[in-house]
N, C-alpha and C positions, 0 to 999 in steps of 0.2 A: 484734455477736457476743457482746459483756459478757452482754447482757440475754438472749440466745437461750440461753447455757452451752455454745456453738461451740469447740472448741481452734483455735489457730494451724494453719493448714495449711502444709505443708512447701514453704518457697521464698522469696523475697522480700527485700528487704534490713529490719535492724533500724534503726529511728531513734533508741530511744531507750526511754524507760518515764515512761510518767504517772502522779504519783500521782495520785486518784481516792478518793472518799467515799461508799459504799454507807448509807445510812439503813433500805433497809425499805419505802420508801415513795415514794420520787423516783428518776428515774432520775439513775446517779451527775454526781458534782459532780468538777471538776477543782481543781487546789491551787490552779491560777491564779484561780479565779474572783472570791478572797479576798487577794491578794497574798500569799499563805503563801510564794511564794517568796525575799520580802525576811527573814522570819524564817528560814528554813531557810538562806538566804545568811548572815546577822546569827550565828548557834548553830552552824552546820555549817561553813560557807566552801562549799559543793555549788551551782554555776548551771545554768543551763541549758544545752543544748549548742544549734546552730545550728537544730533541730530546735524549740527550745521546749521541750524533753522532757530526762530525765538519762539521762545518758551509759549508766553499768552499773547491772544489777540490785542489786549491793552498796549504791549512793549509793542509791538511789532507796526501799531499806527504810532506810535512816538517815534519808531525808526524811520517809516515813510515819512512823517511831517519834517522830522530832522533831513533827511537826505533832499526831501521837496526845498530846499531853501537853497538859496542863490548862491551865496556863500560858501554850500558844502561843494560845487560843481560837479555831482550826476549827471547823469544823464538827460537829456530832456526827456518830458515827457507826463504819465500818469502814472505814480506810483501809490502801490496797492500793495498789503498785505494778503497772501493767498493759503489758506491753511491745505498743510500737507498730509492724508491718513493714509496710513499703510494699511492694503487690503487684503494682503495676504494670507491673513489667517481667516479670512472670510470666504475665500476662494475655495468649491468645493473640487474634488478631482475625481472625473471618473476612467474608470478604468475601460 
């Protein structure tokens, strides 16, 4: 849906928000792939919730501003918080 420019479709429960690394050229990178989440724990106190993913929108641009800095050394790039809904129980089945 990232790569297609898809919005959220209406329904579904939220799990959470991934930060996520846009370059330009690779499809995106998640925080975890790098253990960015021990710094953004270590700088912020923010973990993850049961999900793997942050809780509210609020934490989850604090985690992207935190990992955006030179300092923490991510990945380059744009990092963006992406909220995750599971749609599952929106999904109708027919037979």
């Amino acid at each position: 849906m990232i790569l297609a420019g898809n919005p959220v479709a209406d329904g579904g429960v939220s799990l959470g928000f991934e930060p996520l690394v846009f370059d330009g050229s690779t499809p995106p990178c998640s925080w975890l792939c790098n253990h960015l989440e021990v710094s953004v724990h270590r700088d912020l106190g923010i973990v993850p919730n049961r999900h793997g993913l942050i809780g509210t929108y609020d934490e989850a641009r604090r985690c992207t501003d935190c990992i955006s800095r030179d300092d923490v050394g991510a990945e380059p790039g744009l990092w963006l918080p992406w909220l995750v809904v599971d749609r599952s129980a929106c999904v109708a089945v027919s037979r």
